[in-house]
C-alpha positions in Angstrom: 149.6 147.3 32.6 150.7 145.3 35.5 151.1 141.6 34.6 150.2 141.8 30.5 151.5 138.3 30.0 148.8 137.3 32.7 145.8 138.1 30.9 147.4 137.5 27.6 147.5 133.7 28.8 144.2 133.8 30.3 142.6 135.3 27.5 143.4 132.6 25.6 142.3 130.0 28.0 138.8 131.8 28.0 138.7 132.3 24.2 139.2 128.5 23.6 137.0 127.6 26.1 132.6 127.5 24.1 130.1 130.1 25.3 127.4 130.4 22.7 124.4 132.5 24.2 122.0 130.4 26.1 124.6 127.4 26.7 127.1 129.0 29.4 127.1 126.5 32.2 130.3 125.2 31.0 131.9 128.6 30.6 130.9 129.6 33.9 133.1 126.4 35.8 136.0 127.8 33.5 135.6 131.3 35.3 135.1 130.1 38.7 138.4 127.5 38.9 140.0 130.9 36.9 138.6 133.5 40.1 139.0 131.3 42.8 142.6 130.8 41.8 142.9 134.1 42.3 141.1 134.5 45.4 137.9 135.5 44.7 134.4 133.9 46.2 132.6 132.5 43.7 128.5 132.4 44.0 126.5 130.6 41.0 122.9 132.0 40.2 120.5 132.1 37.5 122.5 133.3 34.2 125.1 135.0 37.2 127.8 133.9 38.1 128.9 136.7 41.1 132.7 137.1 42.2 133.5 139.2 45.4 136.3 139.5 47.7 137.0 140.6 50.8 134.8 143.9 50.8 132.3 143.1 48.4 130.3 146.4 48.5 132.7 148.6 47.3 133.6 148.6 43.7 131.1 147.0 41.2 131.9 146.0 38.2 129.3 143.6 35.1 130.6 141.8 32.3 128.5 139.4 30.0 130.0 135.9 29.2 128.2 134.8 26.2 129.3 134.8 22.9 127.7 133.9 19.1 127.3 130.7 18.1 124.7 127.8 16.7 122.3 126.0 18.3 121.3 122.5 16.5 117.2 123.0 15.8 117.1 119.5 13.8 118.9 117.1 11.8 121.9 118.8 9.8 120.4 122.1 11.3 121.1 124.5 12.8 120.4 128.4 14.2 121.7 131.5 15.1 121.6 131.0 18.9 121.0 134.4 19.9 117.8 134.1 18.0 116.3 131.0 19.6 117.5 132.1 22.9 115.7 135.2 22.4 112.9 133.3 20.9 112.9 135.4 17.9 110.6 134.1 15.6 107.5 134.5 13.5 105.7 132.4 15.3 105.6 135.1 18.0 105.1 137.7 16.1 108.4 139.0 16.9 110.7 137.5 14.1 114.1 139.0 13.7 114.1 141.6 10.5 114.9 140.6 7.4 117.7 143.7 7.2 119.4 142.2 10.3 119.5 138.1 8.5 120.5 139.8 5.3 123.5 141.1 7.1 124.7 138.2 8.5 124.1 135.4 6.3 127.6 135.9 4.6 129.6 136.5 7.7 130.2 132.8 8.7 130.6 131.0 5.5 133.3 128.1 5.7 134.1 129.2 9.4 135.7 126.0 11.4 132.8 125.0 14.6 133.1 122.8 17.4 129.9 121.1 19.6 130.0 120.8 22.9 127.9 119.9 26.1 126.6 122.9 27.5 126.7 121.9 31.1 130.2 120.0 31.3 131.4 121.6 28.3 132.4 118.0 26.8 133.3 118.4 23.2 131.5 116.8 20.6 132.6 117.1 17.3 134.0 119.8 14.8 132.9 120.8 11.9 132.8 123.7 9.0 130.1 125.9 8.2 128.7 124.8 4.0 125.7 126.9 3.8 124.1 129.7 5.3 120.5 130.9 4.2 116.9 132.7 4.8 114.0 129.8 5.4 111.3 131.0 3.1 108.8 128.8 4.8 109.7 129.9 8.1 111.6 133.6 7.7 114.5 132.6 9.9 118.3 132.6 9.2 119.2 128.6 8.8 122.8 126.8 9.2 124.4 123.8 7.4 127.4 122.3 8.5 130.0 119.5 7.4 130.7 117.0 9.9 127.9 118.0 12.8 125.4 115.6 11.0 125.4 113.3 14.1 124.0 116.0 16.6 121.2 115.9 18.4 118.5 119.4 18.3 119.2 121.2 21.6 123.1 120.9 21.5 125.2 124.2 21.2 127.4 124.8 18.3 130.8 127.3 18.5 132.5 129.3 16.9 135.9 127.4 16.6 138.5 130.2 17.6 141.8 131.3 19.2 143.9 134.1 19.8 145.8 136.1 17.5 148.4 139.0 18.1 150.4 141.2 15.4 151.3 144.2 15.5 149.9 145.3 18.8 146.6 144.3 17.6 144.4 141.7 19.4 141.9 139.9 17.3 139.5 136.8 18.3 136.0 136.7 18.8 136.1 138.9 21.3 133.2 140.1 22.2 132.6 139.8 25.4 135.7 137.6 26.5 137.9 140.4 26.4 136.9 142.2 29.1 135.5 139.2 31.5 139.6 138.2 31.1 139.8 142.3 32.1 137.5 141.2 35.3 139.1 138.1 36.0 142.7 139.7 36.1 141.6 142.3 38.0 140.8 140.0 41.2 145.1 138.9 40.7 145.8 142.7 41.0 144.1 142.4 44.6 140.8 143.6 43.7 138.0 143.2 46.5 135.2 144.3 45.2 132.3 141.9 43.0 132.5 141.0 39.7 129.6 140.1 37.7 129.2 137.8 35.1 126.1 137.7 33.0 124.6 135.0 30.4 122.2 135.9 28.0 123.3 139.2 26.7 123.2 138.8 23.1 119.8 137.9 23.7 119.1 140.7 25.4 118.3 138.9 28.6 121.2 139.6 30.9 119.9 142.2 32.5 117.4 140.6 34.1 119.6 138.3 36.1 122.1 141.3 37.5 118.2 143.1 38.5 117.3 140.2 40.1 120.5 139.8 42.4 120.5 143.7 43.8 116.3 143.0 44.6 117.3 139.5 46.3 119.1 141.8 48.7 117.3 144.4 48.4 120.4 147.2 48.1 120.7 149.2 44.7 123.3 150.8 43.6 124.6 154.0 41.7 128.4 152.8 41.1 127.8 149.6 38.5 130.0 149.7 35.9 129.3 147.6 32.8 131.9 146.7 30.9 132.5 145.6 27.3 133.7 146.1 23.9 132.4 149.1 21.4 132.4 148.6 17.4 133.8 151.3 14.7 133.6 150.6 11.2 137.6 150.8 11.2 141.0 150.9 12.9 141.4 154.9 12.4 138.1 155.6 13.7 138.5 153.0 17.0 142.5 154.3 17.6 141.0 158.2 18.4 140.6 156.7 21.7 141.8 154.4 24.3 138.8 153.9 26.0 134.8 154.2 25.4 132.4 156.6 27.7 128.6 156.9 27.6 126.3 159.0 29.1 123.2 157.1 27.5 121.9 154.6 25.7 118.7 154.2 23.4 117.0 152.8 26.5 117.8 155.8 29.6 120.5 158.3 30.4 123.3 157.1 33.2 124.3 158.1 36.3 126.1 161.2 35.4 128.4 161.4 38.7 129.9 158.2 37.8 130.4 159.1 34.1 131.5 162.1 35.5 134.5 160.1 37.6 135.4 158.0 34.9 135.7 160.8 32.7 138.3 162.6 35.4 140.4 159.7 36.1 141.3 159.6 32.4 142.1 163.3 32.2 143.6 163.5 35.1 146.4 160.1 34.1 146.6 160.7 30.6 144.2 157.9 29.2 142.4 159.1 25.6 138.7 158.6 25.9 135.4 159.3 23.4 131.7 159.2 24.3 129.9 156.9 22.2 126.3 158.1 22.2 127.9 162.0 21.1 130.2 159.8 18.2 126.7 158.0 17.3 124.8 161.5 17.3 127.6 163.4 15.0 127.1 160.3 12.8 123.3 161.0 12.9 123.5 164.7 11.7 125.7 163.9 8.5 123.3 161.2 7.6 120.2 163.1 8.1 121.8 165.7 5.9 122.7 163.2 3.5 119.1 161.3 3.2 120.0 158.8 5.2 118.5 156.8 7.9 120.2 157.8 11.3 121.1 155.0 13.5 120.1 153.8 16.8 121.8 154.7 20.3 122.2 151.3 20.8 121.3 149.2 23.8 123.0 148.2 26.3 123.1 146.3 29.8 123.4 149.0 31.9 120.6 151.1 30.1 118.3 148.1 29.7 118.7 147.6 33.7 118.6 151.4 34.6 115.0 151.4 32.9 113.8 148.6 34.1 115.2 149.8 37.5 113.4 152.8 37.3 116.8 153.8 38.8 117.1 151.2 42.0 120.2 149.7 40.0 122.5 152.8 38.1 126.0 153.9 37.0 127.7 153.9 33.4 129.2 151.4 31.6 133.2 151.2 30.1 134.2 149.7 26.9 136.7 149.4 24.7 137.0 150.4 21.1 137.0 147.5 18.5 136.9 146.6 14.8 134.8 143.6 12.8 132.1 143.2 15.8 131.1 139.9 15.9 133.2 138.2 13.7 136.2 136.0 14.3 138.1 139.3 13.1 136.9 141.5 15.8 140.4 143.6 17.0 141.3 145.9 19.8 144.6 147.3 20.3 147.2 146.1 23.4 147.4 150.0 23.7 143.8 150.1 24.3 143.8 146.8 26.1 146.7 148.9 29.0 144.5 151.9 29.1 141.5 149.8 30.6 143.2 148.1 32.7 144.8 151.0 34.0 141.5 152.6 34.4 139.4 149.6 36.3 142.7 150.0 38.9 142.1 153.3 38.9 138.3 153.1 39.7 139.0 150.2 42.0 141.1 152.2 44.2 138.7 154.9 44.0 135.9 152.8 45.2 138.4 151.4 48.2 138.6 148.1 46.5 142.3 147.7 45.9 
Protein backbone atom coordinates (compact mmCIF):
# COMPACT_ATOMS: atom_id res chain seq x y z
CA UNK A 1 0.00 0.00 0.00
CA UNK A 2 1.35 3.22 -1.26
CA UNK A 3 2.08 5.64 1.66
CA UNK A 4 0.98 3.29 4.90
CA UNK A 5 2.51 5.68 7.27
CA UNK A 6 0.10 8.27 5.72
CA UNK A 7 -3.07 6.92 6.70
CA UNK A 8 -1.61 5.35 9.73
CA UNK A 9 -1.13 9.16 11.01
CA UNK A 10 -4.30 10.26 9.67
CA UNK A 11 -6.14 7.63 11.15
CA UNK A 12 -5.25 8.63 14.26
CA UNK A 13 -5.99 12.24 13.86
CA UNK A 14 -9.66 11.09 12.77
CA UNK A 15 -9.94 8.49 15.62
CA UNK A 16 -9.13 11.23 18.25
CA UNK A 17 -11.13 13.56 16.79
CA UNK A 18 -15.65 12.97 18.51
CA UNK A 19 -18.29 11.85 16.09
CA UNK A 20 -21.09 10.33 18.07
CA UNK A 21 -24.19 9.78 15.65
CA UNK A 22 -26.35 12.86 15.27
CA UNK A 23 -23.40 15.34 16.54
CA UNK A 24 -20.94 15.36 13.41
CA UNK A 25 -20.56 18.98 12.48
CA UNK A 26 -17.37 19.07 14.22
CA UNK A 27 -16.08 15.93 12.55
CA UNK A 28 -16.95 17.10 9.29
CA UNK A 29 -14.48 20.54 9.52
CA UNK A 30 -11.82 17.81 10.64
CA UNK A 31 -12.42 15.97 7.15
CA UNK A 32 -12.59 19.02 5.10
CA UNK A 33 -9.07 20.87 6.39
CA UNK A 34 -7.92 16.80 5.99
CA UNK A 35 -9.38 16.64 1.92
CA UNK A 36 -8.69 19.92 0.99
CA UNK A 37 -5.06 19.38 2.07
CA UNK A 38 -5.02 17.01 -0.22
CA UNK A 39 -6.66 18.67 -2.97
CA UNK A 40 -9.98 17.77 -2.92
CA UNK A 41 -13.28 20.28 -3.22
CA UNK A 42 -15.08 20.14 -0.43
CA UNK A 43 -19.16 20.79 -0.52
CA UNK A 44 -21.08 20.81 2.97
CA UNK A 45 -24.88 19.52 2.88
CA UNK A 46 -27.37 18.11 5.02
CA UNK A 47 -25.65 15.10 7.02
CA UNK A 48 -23.08 15.20 3.54
CA UNK A 49 -20.25 16.33 3.41
CA UNK A 50 -19.21 15.58 -0.63
CA UNK A 51 -15.43 15.58 -1.79
CA UNK A 52 -14.70 15.57 -5.61
CA UNK A 53 -11.83 16.34 -7.72
CA UNK A 54 -11.02 17.23 -10.91
CA UNK A 55 -13.48 14.70 -12.76
CA UNK A 56 -16.08 14.23 -10.30
CA UNK A 57 -18.34 11.86 -12.31
CA UNK A 58 -16.17 9.11 -12.53
CA UNK A 59 -15.52 7.01 -9.64
CA UNK A 60 -17.96 7.07 -6.63
CA UNK A 61 -17.25 6.09 -3.60
CA UNK A 62 -19.75 6.55 0.36
CA UNK A 63 -18.48 6.25 3.63
CA UNK A 64 -20.44 7.10 6.84
CA UNK A 65 -18.68 9.35 9.57
CA UNK A 66 -20.54 8.75 12.64
CA UNK A 67 -19.65 6.71 15.35
CA UNK A 68 -21.33 5.43 19.01
CA UNK A 69 -21.49 7.51 21.62
CA UNK A 70 -23.90 9.36 24.51
CA UNK A 71 -26.04 11.92 24.26
CA UNK A 72 -26.78 13.83 27.74
CA UNK A 73 -30.96 13.43 28.07
CA UNK A 74 -30.83 15.19 31.72
CA UNK A 75 -28.91 15.78 34.71
CA UNK A 76 -26.24 12.96 35.27
CA UNK A 77 -27.92 11.28 32.25
CA UNK A 78 -27.36 10.11 29.65
CA UNK A 79 -28.35 7.84 26.25
CA UNK A 80 -27.23 5.69 23.69
CA UNK A 81 -27.08 8.27 20.92
CA UNK A 82 -28.01 6.15 18.10
CA UNK A 83 -31.27 5.67 19.86
CA UNK A 84 -32.33 9.24 20.39
CA UNK A 85 -31.09 10.14 17.01
CA UNK A 86 -33.22 7.46 15.60
CA UNK A 87 -35.88 8.43 18.03
CA UNK A 88 -36.24 5.04 19.23
CA UNK A 89 -38.55 5.01 21.92
CA UNK A 90 -41.77 3.77 23.45
CA UNK A 91 -43.21 6.74 23.15
CA UNK A 92 -43.43 6.05 19.38
CA UNK A 93 -44.29 2.90 19.52
CA UNK A 94 -41.02 1.94 18.00
CA UNK A 95 -38.77 1.35 21.17
CA UNK A 96 -35.60 -0.41 20.61
CA UNK A 97 -35.99 -4.38 21.76
CA UNK A 98 -35.20 -5.45 24.83
CA UNK A 99 -32.70 -8.32 23.19
CA UNK A 100 -30.73 -5.58 21.52
CA UNK A 101 -30.36 -3.21 25.34
CA UNK A 102 -29.66 -6.57 26.94
CA UNK A 103 -26.69 -6.90 24.65
CA UNK A 104 -25.21 -3.83 25.18
CA UNK A 105 -25.67 -2.81 28.60
CA UNK A 106 -22.27 -4.53 29.71
CA UNK A 107 -20.17 -3.37 26.78
CA UNK A 108 -19.27 0.10 28.07
CA UNK A 109 -18.87 -0.29 31.77
CA UNK A 110 -15.92 1.93 33.20
CA UNK A 111 -15.01 3.08 29.56
CA UNK A 112 -13.04 6.62 29.74
CA UNK A 113 -15.64 9.61 27.72
CA UNK A 114 -15.01 12.93 26.68
CA UNK A 115 -17.97 15.85 25.92
CA UNK A 116 -17.62 18.05 23.36
CA UNK A 117 -19.51 20.81 21.28
CA UNK A 118 -21.05 19.29 18.41
CA UNK A 119 -20.65 22.17 16.14
CA UNK A 120 -16.96 23.44 16.95
CA UNK A 121 -16.05 20.28 18.47
CA UNK A 122 -14.79 22.30 21.77
CA UNK A 123 -14.16 19.76 24.50
CA UNK A 124 -15.93 19.83 27.52
CA UNK A 125 -15.03 17.51 30.10
CA UNK A 126 -13.97 13.81 30.55
CA UNK A 127 -15.31 11.42 32.42
CA UNK A 128 -15.83 7.42 33.09
CA UNK A 129 -18.73 5.41 32.48
CA UNK A 130 -20.22 4.04 36.60
CA UNK A 131 -23.44 2.53 35.52
CA UNK A 132 -25.22 1.31 32.70
CA UNK A 133 -29.00 0.06 32.95
CA UNK A 134 -32.71 -0.69 31.45
CA UNK A 135 -35.28 2.28 32.69
CA UNK A 136 -38.19 0.28 33.96
CA UNK A 137 -40.35 3.29 33.82
CA UNK A 138 -39.46 4.23 30.45
CA UNK A 139 -37.90 0.78 28.62
CA UNK A 140 -34.77 2.52 27.34
CA UNK A 141 -31.08 1.82 27.90
CA UNK A 142 -29.79 4.70 30.56
CA UNK A 143 -26.05 6.04 31.19
CA UNK A 144 -24.28 7.24 34.35
CA UNK A 145 -21.08 8.83 34.36
CA UNK A 146 -18.38 10.24 36.84
CA UNK A 147 -17.33 13.54 36.22
CA UNK A 148 -20.04 14.68 33.31
CA UNK A 149 -22.36 15.91 36.12
CA UNK A 150 -22.03 19.60 34.95
CA UNK A 151 -23.53 18.96 31.37
CA UNK A 152 -26.26 20.32 29.94
CA UNK A 153 -29.23 17.70 28.08
CA UNK A 154 -28.50 18.03 24.28
CA UNK A 155 -24.63 17.81 24.52
CA UNK A 156 -22.81 14.75 22.88
CA UNK A 157 -20.84 12.41 24.83
CA UNK A 158 -17.67 10.09 23.24
CA UNK A 159 -16.24 7.41 23.41
CA UNK A 160 -12.65 8.48 24.69
CA UNK A 161 -10.31 6.48 22.27
CA UNK A 162 -7.09 6.20 20.25
CA UNK A 163 -5.15 4.04 18.17
CA UNK A 164 -3.53 0.87 18.85
CA UNK A 165 -1.23 -1.43 16.65
CA UNK A 166 0.44 -4.92 17.58
CA UNK A 167 1.12 -7.43 15.78
CA UNK A 168 -0.26 -6.31 12.45
CA UNK A 169 -3.47 -5.86 14.07
CA UNK A 170 -5.35 -2.38 14.08
CA UNK A 171 -7.77 -1.94 16.84
CA UNK A 172 -9.86 1.39 17.89
CA UNK A 173 -13.32 2.14 17.55
CA UNK A 174 -13.27 1.80 14.20
CA UNK A 175 -16.23 1.61 12.88
CA UNK A 176 -16.67 3.77 10.40
CA UNK A 177 -13.26 5.89 10.74
CA UNK A 178 -11.39 3.33 9.15
CA UNK A 179 -12.34 3.48 5.91
CA UNK A 180 -13.40 7.42 5.73
CA UNK A 181 -9.27 7.57 6.53
CA UNK A 182 -9.31 4.80 3.40
CA UNK A 183 -11.35 7.81 1.42
CA UNK A 184 -9.53 10.56 2.67
CA UNK A 185 -6.08 8.94 1.63
CA UNK A 186 -7.28 8.01 -1.47
CA UNK A 187 -7.69 11.73 -2.72
CA UNK A 188 -3.32 11.93 -1.74
CA UNK A 189 -3.01 8.92 -4.15
CA UNK A 190 -4.43 11.42 -6.95
CA UNK A 191 -7.90 10.36 -6.85
CA UNK A 192 -10.52 12.55 -8.87
CA UNK A 193 -13.45 11.21 -8.43
CA UNK A 194 -16.23 12.16 -5.23
CA UNK A 195 -16.11 10.95 -2.05
CA UNK A 196 -19.05 10.80 0.20
CA UNK A 197 -19.33 11.23 3.60
CA UNK A 198 -22.52 10.52 5.43
CA UNK A 199 -23.93 11.28 9.10
CA UNK A 200 -26.52 9.43 10.61
CA UNK A 201 -25.79 5.97 9.77
CA UNK A 202 -26.04 4.21 12.95
CA UNK A 203 -29.26 5.60 12.99
CA UNK A 204 -30.17 4.39 10.03
CA UNK A 205 -30.64 7.76 8.47
CA UNK A 206 -27.68 8.24 6.08
CA UNK A 207 -29.10 7.13 3.28
CA UNK A 208 -31.44 9.59 2.99
CA UNK A 209 -28.88 12.40 2.61
CA UNK A 210 -26.61 10.50 -0.26
CA UNK A 211 -30.58 9.98 -2.10
CA UNK A 212 -31.13 13.43 -1.73
CA UNK A 213 -27.81 14.69 -3.41
CA UNK A 214 -28.13 12.30 -6.79
CA UNK A 215 -32.19 13.77 -7.04
CA UNK A 216 -30.73 17.51 -6.41
CA UNK A 217 -29.02 16.83 -9.70
CA UNK A 218 -31.09 14.67 -10.90
CA UNK A 219 -28.33 11.96 -12.35
CA UNK A 220 -28.37 8.39 -10.71
CA UNK A 221 -25.89 6.18 -10.73
CA UNK A 222 -24.98 2.36 -11.07
CA UNK A 223 -21.21 2.60 -9.85
CA UNK A 224 -21.66 3.76 -5.94
CA UNK A 225 -19.55 1.94 -3.89
CA UNK A 226 -20.22 1.96 -0.10
CA UNK A 227 -17.68 1.33 1.92
CA UNK A 228 -17.14 0.17 5.51
CA UNK A 229 -16.17 -2.38 8.03
CA UNK A 230 -17.89 -6.08 8.33
CA UNK A 231 -18.03 -7.98 11.94
CA UNK A 232 -16.97 -11.85 12.50
CA UNK A 233 -17.32 -13.29 15.84
CA UNK A 234 -13.33 -13.85 15.61
CA UNK A 235 -9.88 -13.32 14.15
CA UNK A 236 -9.82 -16.85 12.26
CA UNK A 237 -13.17 -16.42 10.81
CA UNK A 238 -12.38 -12.43 9.60
CA UNK A 239 -8.50 -13.53 8.29
CA UNK A 240 -10.24 -16.14 5.48
CA UNK A 241 -10.36 -12.95 3.59
CA UNK A 242 -8.79 -9.69 2.79
CA UNK A 243 -11.68 -8.07 1.73
CA UNK A 244 -15.70 -8.20 2.11
CA UNK A 245 -18.23 -8.56 -1.14
CA UNK A 246 -22.05 -8.52 -1.17
CA UNK A 247 -24.45 -9.11 -3.56
CA UNK A 248 -27.40 -8.17 -1.22
CA UNK A 249 -28.55 -7.04 1.80
CA UNK A 250 -31.86 -7.73 3.93
CA UNK A 251 -33.28 -4.63 2.14
CA UNK A 252 -32.54 -5.32 -2.09
CA UNK A 253 -30.09 -7.19 -4.24
CA UNK A 254 -27.01 -4.89 -5.82
CA UNK A 255 -25.99 -4.09 -8.96
CA UNK A 256 -24.45 -7.25 -10.06
CA UNK A 257 -22.01 -5.80 -12.91
CA UNK A 258 -20.37 -3.85 -10.29
CA UNK A 259 -20.12 -6.74 -7.85
CA UNK A 260 -19.18 -8.50 -10.71
CA UNK A 261 -15.95 -5.97 -11.28
CA UNK A 262 -14.94 -5.90 -7.91
CA UNK A 263 -15.01 -9.51 -7.70
CA UNK A 264 -12.49 -9.60 -10.95
CA UNK A 265 -10.10 -7.11 -9.85
CA UNK A 266 -9.38 -9.21 -6.77
CA UNK A 267 -8.91 -12.45 -8.80
CA UNK A 268 -7.28 -11.05 -11.29
CA UNK A 269 -4.28 -9.16 -8.54
CA UNK A 270 -4.26 -11.69 -5.96
CA UNK A 271 -6.54 -10.00 -3.27
CA UNK A 272 -8.58 -12.83 -0.93
CA UNK A 273 -12.22 -11.87 -0.87
CA UNK A 274 -15.69 -13.52 0.81
CA UNK A 275 -19.27 -12.61 0.11
CA UNK A 276 -21.00 -11.67 3.20
CA UNK A 277 -24.65 -12.30 2.54
CA UNK A 278 -23.46 -16.34 1.16
CA UNK A 279 -21.12 -16.40 4.86
CA UNK A 280 -24.50 -15.09 6.58
CA UNK A 281 -26.71 -17.76 4.59
CA UNK A 282 -24.20 -20.90 5.35
CA UNK A 283 -24.55 -19.58 8.96
CA UNK A 284 -28.39 -19.67 8.49
CA UNK A 285 -28.54 -23.43 7.33
CA UNK A 286 -26.47 -24.82 10.40
CA UNK A 287 -28.66 -22.92 12.73
CA UNK A 288 -31.91 -23.89 11.27
CA UNK A 289 -30.60 -27.43 11.60
CA UNK A 290 -29.64 -26.86 14.98
CA UNK A 291 -33.11 -25.14 16.28
CA UNK A 292 -31.83 -22.02 16.14
CA UNK A 293 -33.05 -18.65 15.08
CA UNK A 294 -31.25 -17.71 11.73
CA UNK A 295 -30.06 -14.23 11.48
CA UNK A 296 -30.73 -11.28 9.50
CA UNK A 297 -28.97 -10.21 6.06
CA UNK A 298 -28.26 -7.15 7.62
CA UNK A 299 -28.76 -3.69 6.41
CA UNK A 300 -26.84 -1.62 4.97
CA UNK A 301 -26.48 1.94 3.19
CA UNK A 302 -26.23 0.86 -0.16
CA UNK A 303 -29.34 -1.51 0.19
CA UNK A 304 -31.40 0.90 2.27
CA UNK A 305 -30.76 3.54 -0.80
CA UNK A 306 -31.08 0.93 -3.68
CA UNK A 307 -34.79 0.39 -2.18
CA UNK A 308 -35.65 3.49 -1.58
CA UNK A 309 -34.26 4.30 -5.15
CA UNK A 310 -36.23 1.93 -6.62
CA UNK A 311 -32.93 1.60 -8.45
CA UNK A 312 -32.22 5.48 -9.60
CA UNK A 313 -29.08 5.29 -7.14
CA UNK A 314 -27.23 1.46 -7.34
CA UNK A 315 -23.82 -0.48 -7.14
CA UNK A 316 -22.31 -2.67 -4.21
CA UNK A 317 -20.72 -1.85 -1.31
CA UNK A 318 -16.84 -2.90 -0.07
CA UNK A 319 -15.79 -3.61 3.46
CA UNK A 320 -13.43 -4.88 5.47
CA UNK A 321 -13.41 -7.82 7.80
CA UNK A 322 -13.28 -6.94 11.62
CA UNK A 323 -13.51 -8.33 15.08
CA UNK A 324 -15.42 -6.74 18.49
CA UNK A 325 -17.92 -4.44 16.31
CA UNK A 326 -18.65 -1.64 18.06
CA UNK A 327 -16.46 -1.75 20.90
CA UNK A 328 -13.31 0.10 21.57
CA UNK A 329 -11.75 -3.48 20.72
CA UNK A 330 -12.95 -3.58 17.27
CA UNK A 331 -9.64 -4.91 15.01
CA UNK A 332 -8.82 -5.30 11.39
CA UNK A 333 -5.62 -6.47 10.10
CA UNK A 334 -2.72 -3.99 8.26
CA UNK A 335 -2.91 -7.04 5.78
CA UNK A 336 -6.43 -6.44 5.30
CA UNK A 337 -6.07 -2.69 5.67
CA UNK A 338 -3.20 -3.02 2.12
CA UNK A 339 -5.72 -5.19 0.35
CA UNK A 340 -8.42 -2.30 0.31
CA UNK A 341 -6.49 0.07 -0.45
CA UNK A 342 -5.08 -1.69 -3.17
CA UNK A 343 -8.50 -2.41 -4.37
CA UNK A 344 -10.16 1.36 -4.19
CA UNK A 345 -6.79 2.11 -6.62
CA UNK A 346 -7.72 -0.46 -8.48
CA UNK A 347 -11.43 0.53 -9.00
CA UNK A 348 -10.35 4.14 -9.22
CA UNK A 349 -8.28 3.62 -12.20
CA UNK A 350 -10.94 1.49 -13.59
CA UNK A 351 -13.47 4.18 -13.35
CA UNK A 352 -10.72 6.77 -15.00
CA UNK A 353 -10.29 8.49 -11.71
CA UNK A 354 -6.63 8.06 -11.04
Amino acid sequence: MQKLDELIDLLKVLIRSPCVVGAEHSFFRVLQRELEERGARVTWYEGLLVAQGARPGTAMFSAHIDRHGLICTGPNEFQYAAFVAGNRSDLLGNSVSEKLMRKIVDRFQAVPVMAYEPWSGTYFGSGVIKRTYVCEYRNNLIFEVDGLEHLVAGTPVAFSDHLRISDGILSAQLDNVLTAAHLVHLFALGFKGTAFFTAQEEAGSSWRFLLEWFRRFNGGTDKLVVVDTSPYPDRQTADRQQVVLRRRDVNAEFHPGTTAMLENLCKSHGISYGYKDAYIEEQNRQAVAQGIEPQSLGSTEMGRIVAASNGFVQGTTLQIPTTGYHTMEESSTLVANQAFSQLLTLIAESYGAL
